[in-house]
Backbone as numpy.savetxt, mean C-alpha at the origin, in Angstrom:
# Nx Ny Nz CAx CAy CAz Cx Cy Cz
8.02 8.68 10.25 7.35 8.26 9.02 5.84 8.36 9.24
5.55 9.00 8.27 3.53 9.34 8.45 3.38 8.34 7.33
1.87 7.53 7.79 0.97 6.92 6.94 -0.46 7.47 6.66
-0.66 7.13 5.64 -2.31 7.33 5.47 -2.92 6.53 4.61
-4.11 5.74 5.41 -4.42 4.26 4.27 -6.19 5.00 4.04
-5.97 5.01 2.99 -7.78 5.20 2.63 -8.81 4.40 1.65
-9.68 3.68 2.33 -10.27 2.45 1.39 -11.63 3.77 1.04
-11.56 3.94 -0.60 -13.57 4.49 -0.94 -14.16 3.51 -1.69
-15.48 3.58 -1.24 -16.31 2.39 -2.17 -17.28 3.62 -3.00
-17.86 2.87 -4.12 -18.30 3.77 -4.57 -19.13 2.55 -5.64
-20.51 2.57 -6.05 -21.64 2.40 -6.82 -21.71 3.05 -8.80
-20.98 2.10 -9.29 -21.20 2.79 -10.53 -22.80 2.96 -11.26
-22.94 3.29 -12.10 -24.38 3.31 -13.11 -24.58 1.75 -13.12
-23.80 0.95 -13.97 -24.39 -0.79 -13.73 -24.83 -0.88 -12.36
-24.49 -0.73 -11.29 -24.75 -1.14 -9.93 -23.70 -2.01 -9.17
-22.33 -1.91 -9.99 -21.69 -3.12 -9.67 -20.92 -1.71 -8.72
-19.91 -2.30 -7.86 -19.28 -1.93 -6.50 -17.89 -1.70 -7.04
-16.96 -0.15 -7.40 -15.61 -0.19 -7.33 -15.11 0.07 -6.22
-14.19 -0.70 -5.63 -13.96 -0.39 -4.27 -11.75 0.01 -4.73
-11.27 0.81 -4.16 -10.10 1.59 -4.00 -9.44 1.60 -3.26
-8.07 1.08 -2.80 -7.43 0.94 -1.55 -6.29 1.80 -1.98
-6.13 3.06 -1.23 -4.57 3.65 -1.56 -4.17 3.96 -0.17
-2.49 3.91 -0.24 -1.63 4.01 1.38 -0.59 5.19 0.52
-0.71 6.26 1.55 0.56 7.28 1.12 1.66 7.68 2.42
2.95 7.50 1.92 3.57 7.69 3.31 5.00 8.53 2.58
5.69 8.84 3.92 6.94 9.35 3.52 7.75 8.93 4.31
9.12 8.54 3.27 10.04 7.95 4.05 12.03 8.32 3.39
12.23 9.15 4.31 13.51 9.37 3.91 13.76 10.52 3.21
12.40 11.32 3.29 12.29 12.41 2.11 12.04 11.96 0.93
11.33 10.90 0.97 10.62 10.56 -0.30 8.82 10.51 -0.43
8.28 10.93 -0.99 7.27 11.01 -0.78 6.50 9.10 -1.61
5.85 8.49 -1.50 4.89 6.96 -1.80 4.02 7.20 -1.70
3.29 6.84 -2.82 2.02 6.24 -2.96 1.44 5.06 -3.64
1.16 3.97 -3.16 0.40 2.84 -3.68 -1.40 2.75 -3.77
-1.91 2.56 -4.99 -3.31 2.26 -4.93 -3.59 1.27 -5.53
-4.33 0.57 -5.45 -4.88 -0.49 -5.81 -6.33 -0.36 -5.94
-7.16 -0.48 -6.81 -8.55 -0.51 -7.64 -8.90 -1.98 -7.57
-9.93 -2.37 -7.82 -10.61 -3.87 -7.81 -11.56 -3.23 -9.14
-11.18 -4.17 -9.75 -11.69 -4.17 -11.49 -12.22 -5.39 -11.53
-13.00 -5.52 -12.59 -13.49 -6.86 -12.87 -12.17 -8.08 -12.77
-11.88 -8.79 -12.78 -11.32 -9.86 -12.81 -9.73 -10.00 -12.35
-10.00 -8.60 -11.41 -8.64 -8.61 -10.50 -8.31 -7.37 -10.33
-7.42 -6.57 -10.17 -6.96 -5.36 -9.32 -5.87 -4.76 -10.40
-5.61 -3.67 -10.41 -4.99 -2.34 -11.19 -4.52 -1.86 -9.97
-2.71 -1.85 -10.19 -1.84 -1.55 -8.46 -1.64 -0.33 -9.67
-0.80 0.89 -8.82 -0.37 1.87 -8.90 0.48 2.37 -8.04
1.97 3.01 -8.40 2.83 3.16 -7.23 3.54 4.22 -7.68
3.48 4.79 -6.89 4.60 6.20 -7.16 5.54 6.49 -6.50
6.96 7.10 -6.16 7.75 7.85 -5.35 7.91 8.84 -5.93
8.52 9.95 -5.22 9.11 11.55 -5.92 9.42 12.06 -4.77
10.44 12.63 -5.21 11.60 13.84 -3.48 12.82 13.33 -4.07
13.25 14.01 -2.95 14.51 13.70 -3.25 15.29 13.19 -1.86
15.89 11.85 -2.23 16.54 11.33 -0.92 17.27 12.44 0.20
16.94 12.19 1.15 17.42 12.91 2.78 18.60 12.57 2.57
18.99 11.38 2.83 20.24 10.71 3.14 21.79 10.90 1.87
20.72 10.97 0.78 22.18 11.58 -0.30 22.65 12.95 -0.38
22.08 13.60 0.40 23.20 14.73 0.21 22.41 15.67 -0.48
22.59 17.20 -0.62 22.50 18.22 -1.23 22.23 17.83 -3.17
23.46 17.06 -3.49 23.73 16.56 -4.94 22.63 15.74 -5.08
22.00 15.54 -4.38 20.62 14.36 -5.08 19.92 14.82 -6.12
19.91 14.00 -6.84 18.79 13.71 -8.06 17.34 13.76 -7.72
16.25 14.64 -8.58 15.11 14.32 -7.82 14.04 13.39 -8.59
13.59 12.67 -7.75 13.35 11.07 -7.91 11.64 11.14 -8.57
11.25 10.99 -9.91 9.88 10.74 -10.23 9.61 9.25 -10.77
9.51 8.30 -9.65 8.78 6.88 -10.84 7.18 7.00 -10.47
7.16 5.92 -11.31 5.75 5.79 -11.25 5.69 4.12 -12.30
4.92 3.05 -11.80 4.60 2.06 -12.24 2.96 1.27 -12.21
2.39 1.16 -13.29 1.16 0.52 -13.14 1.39 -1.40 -13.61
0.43 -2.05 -12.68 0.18 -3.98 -13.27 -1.08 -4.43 -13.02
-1.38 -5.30 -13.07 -2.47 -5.76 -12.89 -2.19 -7.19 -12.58
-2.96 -7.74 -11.15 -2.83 -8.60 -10.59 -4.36 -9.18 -9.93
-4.09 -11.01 -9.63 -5.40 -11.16 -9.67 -5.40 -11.05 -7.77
-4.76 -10.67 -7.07 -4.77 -10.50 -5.73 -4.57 -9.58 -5.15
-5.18 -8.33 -4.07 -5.12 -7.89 -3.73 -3.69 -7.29 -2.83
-2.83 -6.80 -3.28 -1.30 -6.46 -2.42 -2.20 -6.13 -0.75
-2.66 -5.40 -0.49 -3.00 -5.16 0.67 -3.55 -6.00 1.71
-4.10 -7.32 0.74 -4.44 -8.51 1.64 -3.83 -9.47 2.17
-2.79 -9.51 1.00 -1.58 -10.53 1.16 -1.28 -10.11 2.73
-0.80 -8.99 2.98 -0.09 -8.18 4.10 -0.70 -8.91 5.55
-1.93 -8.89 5.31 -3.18 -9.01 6.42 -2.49 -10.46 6.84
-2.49 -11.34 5.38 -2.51 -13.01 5.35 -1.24 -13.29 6.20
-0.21 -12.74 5.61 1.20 -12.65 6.39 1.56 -12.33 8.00
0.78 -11.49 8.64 0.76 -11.24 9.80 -0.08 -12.45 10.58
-1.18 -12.77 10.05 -1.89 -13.95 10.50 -0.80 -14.93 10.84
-0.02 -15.14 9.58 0.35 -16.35 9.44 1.91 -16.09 11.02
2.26 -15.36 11.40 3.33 -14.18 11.91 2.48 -15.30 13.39
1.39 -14.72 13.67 0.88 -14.68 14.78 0.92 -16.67 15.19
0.72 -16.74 14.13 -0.13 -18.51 14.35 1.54 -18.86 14.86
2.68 -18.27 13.90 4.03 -18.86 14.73 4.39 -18.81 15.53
4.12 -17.56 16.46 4.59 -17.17 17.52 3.07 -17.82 19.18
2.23 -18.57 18.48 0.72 -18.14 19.47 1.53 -19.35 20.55
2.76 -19.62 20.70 3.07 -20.63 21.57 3.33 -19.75 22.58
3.96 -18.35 22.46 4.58 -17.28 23.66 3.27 -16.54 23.93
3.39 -16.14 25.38 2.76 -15.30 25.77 3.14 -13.83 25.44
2.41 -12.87 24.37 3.23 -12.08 23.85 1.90 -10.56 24.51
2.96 -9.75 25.64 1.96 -8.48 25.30 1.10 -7.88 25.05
0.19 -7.26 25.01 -0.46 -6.70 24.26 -0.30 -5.00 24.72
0.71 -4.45 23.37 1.30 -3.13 23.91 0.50 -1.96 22.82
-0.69 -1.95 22.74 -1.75 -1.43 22.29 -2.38 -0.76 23.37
């Protein structure tokens, strides 16, 4: 499975800051993409799949969604918050560092 996470910032004419978080990966013979925008008063997600499943067979259907929402929290931060929270449970073991 390949990832690719790309944050651009970018300076509109007002001067105010749009900043862009998209992750594209493939998995299963499906191709994903999630982006997320920071808009005034919260974030514009975006998500796509399309391919066609590996695992079903020749007969597969080929797969186009696509869904837009708007949320006042960042999906990509939550992620960050969750692993934190991952670590604080486990900080009793002496765990590795296999980096």
């Amino acid at each position: 499975m390949s990832e690719r996470v790309n944050i651009s910032k970018e300076t509109l004419k007002d001067g105010t800051e749009s900043i862009t978080y998209s992750k594209s990966w493939e998995k299963n013979g499906m191709n994903h993409r999630k982006e997320v925008r920071k808009v005034e008063g919260g974030y514009i997600v975006s998500e796509s799949k399309h391919g066609k499943p590996s695992d079903a067979g020749e007969e597969a259907e080929y797969i186009d969604e696509n869904k837009e929402y708007v949320t006042t929290e960042n999906p990509f931060e939550e992620k960050k918050e969750e692993e934190k929270e991952e670590q604080k449970m486990f900080s009793f073991i002496d765990m590795p560092n296999l980096m």
